[in-house]
N, CA, C and O atoms as a MOPAC input file, in Angstrom:
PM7 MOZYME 1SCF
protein

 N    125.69200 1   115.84000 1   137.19500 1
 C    126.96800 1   116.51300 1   137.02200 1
 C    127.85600 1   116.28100 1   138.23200 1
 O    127.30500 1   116.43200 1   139.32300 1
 N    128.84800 1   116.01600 1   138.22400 1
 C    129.67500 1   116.09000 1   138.80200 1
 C    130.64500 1   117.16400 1   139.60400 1
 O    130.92100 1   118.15100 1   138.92300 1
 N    131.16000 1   117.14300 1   140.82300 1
 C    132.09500 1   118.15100 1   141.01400 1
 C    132.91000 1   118.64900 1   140.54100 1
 O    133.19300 1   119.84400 1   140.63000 1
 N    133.56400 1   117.65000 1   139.81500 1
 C    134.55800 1   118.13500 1   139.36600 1
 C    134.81700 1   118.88300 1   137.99400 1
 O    134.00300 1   118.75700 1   137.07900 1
 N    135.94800 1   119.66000 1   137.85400 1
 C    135.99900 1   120.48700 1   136.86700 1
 C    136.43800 1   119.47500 1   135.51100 1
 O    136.81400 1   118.33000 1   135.76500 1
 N    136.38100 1   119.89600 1   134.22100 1
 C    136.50500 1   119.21900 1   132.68900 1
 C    137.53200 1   119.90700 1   132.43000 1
 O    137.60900 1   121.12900 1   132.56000 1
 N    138.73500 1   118.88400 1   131.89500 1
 C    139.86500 1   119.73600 1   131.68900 1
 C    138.84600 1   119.63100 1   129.98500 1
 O    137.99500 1   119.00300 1   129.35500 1
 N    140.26200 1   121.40000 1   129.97800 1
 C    140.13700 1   122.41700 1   128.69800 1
 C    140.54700 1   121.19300 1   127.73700 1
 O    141.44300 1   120.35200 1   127.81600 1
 N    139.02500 1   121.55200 1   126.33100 1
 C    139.21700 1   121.11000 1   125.20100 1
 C    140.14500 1   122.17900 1   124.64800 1
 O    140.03400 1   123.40200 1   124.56300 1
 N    141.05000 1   121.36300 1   124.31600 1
 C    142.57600 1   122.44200 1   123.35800 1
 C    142.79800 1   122.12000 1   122.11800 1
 O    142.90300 1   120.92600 1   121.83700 1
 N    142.89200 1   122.91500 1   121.31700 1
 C    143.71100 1   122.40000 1   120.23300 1
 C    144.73900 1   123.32200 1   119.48600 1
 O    144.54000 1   124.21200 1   118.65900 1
 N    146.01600 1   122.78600 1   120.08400 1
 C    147.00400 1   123.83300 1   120.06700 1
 C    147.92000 1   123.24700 1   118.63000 1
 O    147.60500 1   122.35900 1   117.83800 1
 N    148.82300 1   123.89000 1   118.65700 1
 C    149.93000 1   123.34500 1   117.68900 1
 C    150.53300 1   122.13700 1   117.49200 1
 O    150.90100 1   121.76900 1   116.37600 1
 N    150.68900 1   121.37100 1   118.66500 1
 C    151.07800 1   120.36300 1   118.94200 1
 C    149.51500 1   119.52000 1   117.96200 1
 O    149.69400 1   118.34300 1   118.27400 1
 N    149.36400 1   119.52200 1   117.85400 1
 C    147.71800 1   119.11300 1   117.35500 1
 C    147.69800 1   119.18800 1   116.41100 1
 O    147.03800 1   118.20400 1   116.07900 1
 N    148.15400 1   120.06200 1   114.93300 1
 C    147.98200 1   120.15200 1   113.56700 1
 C    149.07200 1   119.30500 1   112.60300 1
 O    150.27700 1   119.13800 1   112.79100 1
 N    148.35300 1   118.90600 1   111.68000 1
 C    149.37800 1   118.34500 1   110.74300 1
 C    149.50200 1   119.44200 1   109.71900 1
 O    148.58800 1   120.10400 1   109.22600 1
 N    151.06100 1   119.53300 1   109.43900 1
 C    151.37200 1   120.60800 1   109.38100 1
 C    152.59200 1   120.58400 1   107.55400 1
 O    152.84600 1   121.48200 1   106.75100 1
 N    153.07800 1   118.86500 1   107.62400 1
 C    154.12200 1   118.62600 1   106.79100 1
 C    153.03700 1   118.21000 1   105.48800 1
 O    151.91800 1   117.71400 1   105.61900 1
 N    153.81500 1   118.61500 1   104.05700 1
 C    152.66100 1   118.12200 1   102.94400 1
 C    152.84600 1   116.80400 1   103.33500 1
 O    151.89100 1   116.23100 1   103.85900 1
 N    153.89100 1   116.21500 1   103.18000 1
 C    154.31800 1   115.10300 1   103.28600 1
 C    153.49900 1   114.07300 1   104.01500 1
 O    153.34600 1   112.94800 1   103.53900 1
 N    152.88200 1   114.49700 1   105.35600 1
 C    152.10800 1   113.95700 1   106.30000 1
 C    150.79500 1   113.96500 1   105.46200 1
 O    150.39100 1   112.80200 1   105.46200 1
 N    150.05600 1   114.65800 1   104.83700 1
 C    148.87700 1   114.88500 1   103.83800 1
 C    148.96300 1   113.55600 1   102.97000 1
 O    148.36400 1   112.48100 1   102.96800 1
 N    149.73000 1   113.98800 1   102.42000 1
 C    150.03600 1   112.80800 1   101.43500 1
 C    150.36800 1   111.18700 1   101.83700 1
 O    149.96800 1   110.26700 1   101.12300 1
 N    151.04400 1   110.99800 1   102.90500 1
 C    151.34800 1   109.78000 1   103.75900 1
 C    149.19700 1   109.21900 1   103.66200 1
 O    148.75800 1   108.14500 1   103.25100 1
 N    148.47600 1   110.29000 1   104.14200 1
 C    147.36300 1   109.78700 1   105.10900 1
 C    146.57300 1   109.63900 1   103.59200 1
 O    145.76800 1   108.80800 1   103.17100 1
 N    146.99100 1   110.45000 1   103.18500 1
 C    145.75700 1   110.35900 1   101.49000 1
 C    146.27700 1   109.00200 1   100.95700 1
 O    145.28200 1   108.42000 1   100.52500 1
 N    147.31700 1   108.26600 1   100.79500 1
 C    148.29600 1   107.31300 1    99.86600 1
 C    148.14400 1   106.14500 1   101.05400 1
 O    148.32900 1   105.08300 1   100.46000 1
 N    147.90600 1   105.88300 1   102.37500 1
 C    148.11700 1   104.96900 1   103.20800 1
 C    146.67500 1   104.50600 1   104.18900 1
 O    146.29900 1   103.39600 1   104.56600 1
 N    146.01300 1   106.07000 1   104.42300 1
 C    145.03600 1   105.91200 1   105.19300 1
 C    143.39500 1   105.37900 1   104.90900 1
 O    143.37800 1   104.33300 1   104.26000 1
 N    142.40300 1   105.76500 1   105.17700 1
 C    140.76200 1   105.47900 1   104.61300 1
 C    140.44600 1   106.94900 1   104.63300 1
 O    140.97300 1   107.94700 1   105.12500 1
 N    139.01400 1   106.60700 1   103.65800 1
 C    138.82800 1   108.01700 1   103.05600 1
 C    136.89900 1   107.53900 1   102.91900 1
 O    136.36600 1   106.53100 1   102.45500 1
 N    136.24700 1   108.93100 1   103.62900 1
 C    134.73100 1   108.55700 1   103.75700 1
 C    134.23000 1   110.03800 1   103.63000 1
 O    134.22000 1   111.00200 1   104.39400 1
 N    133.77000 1   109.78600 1   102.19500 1
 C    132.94800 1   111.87300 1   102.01900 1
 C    131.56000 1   111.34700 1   103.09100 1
 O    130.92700 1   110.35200 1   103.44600 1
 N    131.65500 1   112.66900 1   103.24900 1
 C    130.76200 1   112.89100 1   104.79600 1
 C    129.50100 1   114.30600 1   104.27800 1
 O    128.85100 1   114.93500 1   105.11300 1
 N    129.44000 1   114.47000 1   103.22000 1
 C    128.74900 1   116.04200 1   102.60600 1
 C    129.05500 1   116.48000 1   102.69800 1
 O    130.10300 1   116.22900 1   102.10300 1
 N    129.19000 1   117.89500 1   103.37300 1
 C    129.82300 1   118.64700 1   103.51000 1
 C    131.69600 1   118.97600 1   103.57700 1
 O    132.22800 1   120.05200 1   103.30400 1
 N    132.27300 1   117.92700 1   103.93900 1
 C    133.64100 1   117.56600 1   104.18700 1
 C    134.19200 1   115.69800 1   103.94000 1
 O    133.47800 1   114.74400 1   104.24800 1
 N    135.44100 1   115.60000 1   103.39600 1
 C    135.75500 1   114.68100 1   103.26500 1
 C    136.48500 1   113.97700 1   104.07200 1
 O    137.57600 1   114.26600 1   103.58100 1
 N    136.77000 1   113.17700 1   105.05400 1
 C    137.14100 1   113.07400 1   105.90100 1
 C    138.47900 1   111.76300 1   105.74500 1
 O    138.13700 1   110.58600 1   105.86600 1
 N    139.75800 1   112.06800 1   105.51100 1
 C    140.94100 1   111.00400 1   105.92800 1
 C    141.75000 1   110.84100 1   106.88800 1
 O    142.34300 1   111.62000 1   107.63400 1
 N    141.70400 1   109.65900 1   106.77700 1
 C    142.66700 1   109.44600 1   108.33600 1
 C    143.54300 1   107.81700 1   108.12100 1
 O    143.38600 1   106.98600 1   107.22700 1
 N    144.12300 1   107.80100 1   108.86200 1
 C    145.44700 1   106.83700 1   109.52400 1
 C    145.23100 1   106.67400 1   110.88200 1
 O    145.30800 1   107.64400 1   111.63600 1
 N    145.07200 1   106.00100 1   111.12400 1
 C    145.04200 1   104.88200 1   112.44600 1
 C    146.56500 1   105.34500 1   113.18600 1
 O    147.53700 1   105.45500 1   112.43900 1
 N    146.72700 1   105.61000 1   114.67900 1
 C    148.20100 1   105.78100 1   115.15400 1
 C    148.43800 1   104.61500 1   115.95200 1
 O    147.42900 1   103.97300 1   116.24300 1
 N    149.84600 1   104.07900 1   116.48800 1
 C    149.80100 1   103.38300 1   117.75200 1
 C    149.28400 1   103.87000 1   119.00300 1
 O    149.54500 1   104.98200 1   119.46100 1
 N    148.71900 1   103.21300 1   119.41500 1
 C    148.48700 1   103.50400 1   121.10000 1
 C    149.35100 1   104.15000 1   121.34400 1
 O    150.47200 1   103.74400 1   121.03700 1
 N    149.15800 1   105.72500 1   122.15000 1
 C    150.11300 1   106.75900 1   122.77500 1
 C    150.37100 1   107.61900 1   122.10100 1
 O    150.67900 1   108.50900 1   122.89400 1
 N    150.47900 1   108.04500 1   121.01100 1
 C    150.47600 1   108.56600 1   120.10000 1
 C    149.66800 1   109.63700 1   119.97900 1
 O    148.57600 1   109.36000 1   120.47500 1
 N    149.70800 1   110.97500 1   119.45400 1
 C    149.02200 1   111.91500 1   119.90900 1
 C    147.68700 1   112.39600 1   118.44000 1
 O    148.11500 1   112.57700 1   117.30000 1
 N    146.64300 1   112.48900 1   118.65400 1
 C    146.20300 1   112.61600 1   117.76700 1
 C    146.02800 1   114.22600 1   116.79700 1
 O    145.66100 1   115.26100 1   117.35400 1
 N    146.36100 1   114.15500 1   115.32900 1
 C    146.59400 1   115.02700 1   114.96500 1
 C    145.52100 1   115.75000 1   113.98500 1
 O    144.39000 1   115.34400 1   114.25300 1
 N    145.52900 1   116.49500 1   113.15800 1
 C    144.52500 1   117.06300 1   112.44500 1
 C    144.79000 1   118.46200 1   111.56600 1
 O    145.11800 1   119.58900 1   111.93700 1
 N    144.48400 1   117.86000 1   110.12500 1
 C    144.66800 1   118.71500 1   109.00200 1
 C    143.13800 1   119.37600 1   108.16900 1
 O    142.07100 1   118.76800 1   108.08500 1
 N    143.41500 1   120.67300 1   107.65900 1
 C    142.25800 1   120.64800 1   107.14300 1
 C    142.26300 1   121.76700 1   105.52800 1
 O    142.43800 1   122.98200 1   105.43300 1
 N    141.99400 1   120.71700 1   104.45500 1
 C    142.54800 1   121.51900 1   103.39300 1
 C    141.27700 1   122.17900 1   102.86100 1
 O    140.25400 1   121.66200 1   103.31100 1
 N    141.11200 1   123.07000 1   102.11600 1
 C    140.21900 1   124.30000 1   101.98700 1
 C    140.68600 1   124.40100 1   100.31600 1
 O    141.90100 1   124.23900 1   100.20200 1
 N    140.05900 1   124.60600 1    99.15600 1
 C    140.34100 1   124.60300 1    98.28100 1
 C    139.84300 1   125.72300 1    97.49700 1
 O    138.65400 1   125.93400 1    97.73900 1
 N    140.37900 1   126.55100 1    96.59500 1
 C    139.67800 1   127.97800 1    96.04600 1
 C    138.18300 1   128.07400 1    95.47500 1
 O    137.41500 1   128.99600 1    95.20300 1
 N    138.14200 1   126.59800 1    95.42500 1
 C    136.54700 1   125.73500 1    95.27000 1
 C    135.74500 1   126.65700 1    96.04700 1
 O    134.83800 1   127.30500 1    95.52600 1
 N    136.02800 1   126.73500 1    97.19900 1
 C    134.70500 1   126.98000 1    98.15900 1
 C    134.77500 1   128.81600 1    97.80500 1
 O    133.87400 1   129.52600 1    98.25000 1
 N    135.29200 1   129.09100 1    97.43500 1
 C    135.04500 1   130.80600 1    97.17100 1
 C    136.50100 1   131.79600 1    97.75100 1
 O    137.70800 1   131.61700 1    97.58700 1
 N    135.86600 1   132.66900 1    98.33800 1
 C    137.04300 1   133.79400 1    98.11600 1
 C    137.58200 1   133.54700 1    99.76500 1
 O    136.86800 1   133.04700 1   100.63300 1
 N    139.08800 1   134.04500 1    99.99000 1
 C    139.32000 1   134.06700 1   101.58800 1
 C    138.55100 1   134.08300 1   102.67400 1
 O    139.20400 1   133.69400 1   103.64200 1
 N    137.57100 1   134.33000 1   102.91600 1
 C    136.36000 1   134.84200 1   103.66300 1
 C    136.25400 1   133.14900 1   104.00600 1
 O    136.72200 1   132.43600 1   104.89300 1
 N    135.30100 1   132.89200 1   102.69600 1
 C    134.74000 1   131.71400 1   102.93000 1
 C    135.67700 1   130.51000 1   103.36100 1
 O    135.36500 1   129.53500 1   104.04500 1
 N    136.75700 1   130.78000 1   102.86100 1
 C    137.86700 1   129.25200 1   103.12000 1
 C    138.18600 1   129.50400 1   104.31700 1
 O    138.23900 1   128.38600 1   104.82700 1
 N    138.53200 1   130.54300 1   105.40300 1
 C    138.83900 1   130.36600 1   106.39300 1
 C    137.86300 1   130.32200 1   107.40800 1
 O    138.08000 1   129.94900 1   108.56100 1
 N    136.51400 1   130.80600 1   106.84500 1
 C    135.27700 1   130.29800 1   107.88800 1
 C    135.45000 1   128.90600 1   108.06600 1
 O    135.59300 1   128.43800 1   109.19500 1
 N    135.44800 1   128.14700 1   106.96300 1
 C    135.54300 1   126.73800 1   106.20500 1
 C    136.81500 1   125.92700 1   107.36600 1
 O    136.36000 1   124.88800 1   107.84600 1
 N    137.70700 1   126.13400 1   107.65700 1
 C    139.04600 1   125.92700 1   108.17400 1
 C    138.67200 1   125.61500 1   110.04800 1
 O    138.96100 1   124.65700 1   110.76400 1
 N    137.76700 1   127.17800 1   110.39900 1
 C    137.41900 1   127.41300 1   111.65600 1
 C    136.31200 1   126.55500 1   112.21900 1
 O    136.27800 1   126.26200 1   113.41400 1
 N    135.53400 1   126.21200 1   111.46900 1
 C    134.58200 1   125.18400 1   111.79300 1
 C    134.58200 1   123.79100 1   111.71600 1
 O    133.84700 1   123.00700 1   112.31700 1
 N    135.62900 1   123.51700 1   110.78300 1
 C    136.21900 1   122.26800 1   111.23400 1
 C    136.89300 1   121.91700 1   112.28400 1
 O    136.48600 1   121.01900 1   113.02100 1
 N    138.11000 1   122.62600 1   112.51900 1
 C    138.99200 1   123.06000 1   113.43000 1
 C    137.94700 1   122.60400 1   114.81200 1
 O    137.95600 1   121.55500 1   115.45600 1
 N    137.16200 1   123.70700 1   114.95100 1
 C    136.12300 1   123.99900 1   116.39900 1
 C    135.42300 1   122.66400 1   116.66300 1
 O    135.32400 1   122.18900 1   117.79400 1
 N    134.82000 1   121.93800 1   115.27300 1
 C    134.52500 1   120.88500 1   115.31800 1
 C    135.29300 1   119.53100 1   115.89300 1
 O    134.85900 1   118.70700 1   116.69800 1
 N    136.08200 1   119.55500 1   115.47800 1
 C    137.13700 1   118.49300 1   115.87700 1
 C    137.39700 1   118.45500 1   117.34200 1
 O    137.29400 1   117.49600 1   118.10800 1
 N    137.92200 1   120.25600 1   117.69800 1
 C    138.31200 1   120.32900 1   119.32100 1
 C    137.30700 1   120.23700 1   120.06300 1
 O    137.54900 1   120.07300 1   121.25800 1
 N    135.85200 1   120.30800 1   119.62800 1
 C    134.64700 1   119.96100 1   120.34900 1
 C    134.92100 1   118.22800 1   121.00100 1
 O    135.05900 1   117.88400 1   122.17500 1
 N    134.93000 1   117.33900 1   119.68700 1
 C    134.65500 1   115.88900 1   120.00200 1
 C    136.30100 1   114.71000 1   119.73300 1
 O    136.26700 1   113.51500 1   119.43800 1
 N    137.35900 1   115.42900 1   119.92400 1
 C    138.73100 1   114.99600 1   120.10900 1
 C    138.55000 1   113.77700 1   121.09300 1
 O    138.88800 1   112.60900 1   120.89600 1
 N    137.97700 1   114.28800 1   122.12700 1
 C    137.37900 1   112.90500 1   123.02900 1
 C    137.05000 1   112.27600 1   122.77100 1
 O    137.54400 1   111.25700 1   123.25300 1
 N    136.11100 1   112.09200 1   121.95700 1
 C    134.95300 1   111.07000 1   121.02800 1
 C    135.70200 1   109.60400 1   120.49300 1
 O    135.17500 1   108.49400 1   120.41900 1
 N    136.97500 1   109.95800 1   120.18100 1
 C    137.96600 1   109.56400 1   119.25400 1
 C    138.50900 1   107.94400 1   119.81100 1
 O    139.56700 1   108.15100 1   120.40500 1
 N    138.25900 1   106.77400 1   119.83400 1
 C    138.09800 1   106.16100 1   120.20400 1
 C    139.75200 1   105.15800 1   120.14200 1
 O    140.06300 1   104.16000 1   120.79200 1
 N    140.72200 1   106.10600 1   118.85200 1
 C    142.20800 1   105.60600 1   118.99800 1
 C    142.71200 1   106.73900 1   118.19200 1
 O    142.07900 1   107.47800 1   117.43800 1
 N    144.01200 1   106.73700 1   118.50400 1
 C    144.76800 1   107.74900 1   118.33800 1
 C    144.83500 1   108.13400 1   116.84300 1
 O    145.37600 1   107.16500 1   116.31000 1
 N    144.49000 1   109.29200 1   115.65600 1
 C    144.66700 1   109.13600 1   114.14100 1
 C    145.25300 1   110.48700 1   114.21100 1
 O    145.35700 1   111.38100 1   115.05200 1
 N    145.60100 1   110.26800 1   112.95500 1
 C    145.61600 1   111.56500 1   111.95300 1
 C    144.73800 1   111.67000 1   111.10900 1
 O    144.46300 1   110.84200 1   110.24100 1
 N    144.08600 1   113.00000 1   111.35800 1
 C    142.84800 1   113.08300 1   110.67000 1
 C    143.15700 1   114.14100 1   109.56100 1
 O    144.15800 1   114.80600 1   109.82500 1
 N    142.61500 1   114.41800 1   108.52900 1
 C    142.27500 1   115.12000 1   107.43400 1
 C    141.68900 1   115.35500 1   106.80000 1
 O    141.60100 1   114.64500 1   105.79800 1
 N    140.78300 1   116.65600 1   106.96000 1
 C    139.14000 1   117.35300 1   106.93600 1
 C    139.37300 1   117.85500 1   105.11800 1
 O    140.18400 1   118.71900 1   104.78500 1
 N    138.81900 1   117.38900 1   104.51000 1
 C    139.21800 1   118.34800 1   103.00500 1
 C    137.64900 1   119.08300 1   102.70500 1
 O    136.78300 1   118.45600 1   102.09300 1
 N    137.44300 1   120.35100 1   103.17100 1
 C    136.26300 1   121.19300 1   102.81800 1
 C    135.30300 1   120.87100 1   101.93400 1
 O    136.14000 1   120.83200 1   101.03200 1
 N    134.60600 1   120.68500 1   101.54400 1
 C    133.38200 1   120.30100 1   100.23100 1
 C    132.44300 1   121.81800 1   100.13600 1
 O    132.07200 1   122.56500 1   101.04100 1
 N    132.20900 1   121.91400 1    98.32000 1
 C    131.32300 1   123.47400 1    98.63600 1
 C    130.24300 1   123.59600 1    99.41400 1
 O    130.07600 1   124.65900 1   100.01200 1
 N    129.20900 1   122.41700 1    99.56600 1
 C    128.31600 1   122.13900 1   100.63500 1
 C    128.44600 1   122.81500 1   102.06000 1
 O    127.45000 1   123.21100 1   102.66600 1
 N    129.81200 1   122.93000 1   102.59100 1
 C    129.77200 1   123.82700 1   103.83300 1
 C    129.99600 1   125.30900 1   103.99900 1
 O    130.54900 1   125.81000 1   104.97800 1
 N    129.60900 1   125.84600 1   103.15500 1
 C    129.53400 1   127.55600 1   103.23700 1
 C    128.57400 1   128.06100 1   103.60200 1
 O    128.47800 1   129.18300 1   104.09800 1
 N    127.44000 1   127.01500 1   103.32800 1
 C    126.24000 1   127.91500 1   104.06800 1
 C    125.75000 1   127.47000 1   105.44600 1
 O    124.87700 1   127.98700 1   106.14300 1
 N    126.65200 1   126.18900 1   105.72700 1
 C    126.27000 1   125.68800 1   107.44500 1
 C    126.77200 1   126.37100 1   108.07100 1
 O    127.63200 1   127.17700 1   107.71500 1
 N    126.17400 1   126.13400 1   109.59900 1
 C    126.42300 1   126.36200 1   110.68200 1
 C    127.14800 1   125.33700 1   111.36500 1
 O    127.38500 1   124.25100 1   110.83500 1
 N    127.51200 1   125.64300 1   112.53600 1
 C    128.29800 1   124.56000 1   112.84700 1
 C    127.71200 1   123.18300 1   113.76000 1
 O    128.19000 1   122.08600 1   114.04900 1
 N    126.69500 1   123.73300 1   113.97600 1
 C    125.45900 1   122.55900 1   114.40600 1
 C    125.30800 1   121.53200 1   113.09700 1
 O    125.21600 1   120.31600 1   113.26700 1
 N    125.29900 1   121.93500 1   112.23100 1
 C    125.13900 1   121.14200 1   111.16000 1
 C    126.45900 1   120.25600 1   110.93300 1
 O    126.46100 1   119.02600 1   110.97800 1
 N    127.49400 1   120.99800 1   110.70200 1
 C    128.78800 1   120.31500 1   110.58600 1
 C    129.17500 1   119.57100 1   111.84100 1
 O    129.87200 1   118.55800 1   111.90000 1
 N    128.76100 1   120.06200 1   112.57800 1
 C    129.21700 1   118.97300 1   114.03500 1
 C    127.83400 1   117.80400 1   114.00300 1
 O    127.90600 1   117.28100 1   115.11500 1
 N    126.97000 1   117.34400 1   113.46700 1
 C    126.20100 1   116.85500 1   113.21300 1
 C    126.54400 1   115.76900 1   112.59500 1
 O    126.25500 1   114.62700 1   112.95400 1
 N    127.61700 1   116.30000 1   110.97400 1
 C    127.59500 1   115.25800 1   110.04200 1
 C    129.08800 1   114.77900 1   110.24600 1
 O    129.46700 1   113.79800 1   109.60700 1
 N    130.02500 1   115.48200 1   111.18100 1
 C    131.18300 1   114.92100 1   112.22800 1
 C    130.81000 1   113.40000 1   112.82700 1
 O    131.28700 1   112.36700 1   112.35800 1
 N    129.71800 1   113.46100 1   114.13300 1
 C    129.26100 1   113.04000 1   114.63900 1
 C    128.96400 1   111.26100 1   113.80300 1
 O    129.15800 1   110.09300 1   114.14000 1
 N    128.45600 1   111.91400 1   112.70400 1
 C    128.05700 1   110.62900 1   111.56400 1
 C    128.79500 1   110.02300 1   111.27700 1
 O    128.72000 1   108.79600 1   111.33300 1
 N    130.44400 1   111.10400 1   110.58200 1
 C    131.40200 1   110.23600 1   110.67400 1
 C    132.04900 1   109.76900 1   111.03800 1
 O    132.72900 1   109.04800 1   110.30800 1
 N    132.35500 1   109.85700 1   112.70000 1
 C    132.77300 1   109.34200 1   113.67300 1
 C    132.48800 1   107.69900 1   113.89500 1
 O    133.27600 1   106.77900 1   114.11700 1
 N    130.79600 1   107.72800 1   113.71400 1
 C    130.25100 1   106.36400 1   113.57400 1
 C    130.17800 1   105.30600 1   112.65300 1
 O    130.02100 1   104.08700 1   112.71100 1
 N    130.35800 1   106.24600 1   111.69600 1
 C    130.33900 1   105.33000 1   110.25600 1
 C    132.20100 1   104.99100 1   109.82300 1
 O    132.68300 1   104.62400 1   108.75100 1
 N    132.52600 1   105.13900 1   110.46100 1
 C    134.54800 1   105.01700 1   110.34300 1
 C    134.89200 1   103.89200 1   111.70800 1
 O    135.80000 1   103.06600 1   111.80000 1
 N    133.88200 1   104.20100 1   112.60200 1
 C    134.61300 1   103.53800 1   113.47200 1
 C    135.46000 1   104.10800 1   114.08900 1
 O    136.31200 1   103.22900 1   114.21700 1
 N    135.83000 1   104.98200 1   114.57100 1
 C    136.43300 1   105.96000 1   115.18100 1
 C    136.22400 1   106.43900 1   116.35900 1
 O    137.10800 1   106.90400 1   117.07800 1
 N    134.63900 1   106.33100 1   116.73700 1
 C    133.77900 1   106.84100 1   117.37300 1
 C    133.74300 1   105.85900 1   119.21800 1
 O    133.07900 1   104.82200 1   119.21600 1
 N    134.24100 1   106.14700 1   120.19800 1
 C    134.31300 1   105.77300 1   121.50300 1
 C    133.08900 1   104.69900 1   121.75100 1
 O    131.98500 1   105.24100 1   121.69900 1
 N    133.06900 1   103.49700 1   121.97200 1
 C    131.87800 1   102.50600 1   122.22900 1
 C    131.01700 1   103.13200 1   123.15800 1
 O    131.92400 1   103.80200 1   123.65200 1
 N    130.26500 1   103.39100 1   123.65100 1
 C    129.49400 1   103.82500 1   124.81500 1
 C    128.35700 1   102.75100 1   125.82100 1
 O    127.75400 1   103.22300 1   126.78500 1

């Protein structure tokens, strides 16, 4: 370990995709890889470009409760491994019923997978 301090994983506003329009751009333009639990799309950005992140939740997965657990663990997931991210995208998490009963070890697990299997994922 090092001395030095790790700047704060954030994921603020500046960070969400937020326009339908942008949804639809990444669903109609981008790649698309079901992952189990979550479906995962994205668009490639230019270099510099800030990377962004959507996450749709569908009445599929059950009642309010469950869709916004559903929302938070993606979310947490993402701001965990934002680093990971090997070029700038817009990403877009679409919930699957499969994740209501994970934890987030699990979902950051099958993240992890798709990070690698997209190509997305930082060379090491």
């Amino acid at each position: 370990m090092s001395g030095e301090p790790q700047p704060r994983l954030r994921f603020g506003r500046a960070m969400r995709l937020k326009q339908g329009r942008d949804f639809l751009r990444i669903k109609r333009e981008g790649r698309r890889l079901p992952c189990g639990p979550f479906i995962a799309n994205w668009q490639v950005l230019p270099a510099g470009s800030a990377t962004r992140l959507g996450v749709i939740t569908s009445k599929t997965l059950g009642n309010a409760v469950a869709r916004t657990r559903a929302r938070r663990l993606l979310r947490e997931v993402f701001r965990l491994h934002q680093r990971d991210l090997s070029q700038p995208v817009d990403l877009v998490l679409v919930a699957q019923r499969g994740i209501t009963g994970l934890g987030l070890a699990a979902v950051e697990e099958r993240f992890k997978v798709m990070l690698d299997k997209s190509g997305l994922a930082k060379r090491q």
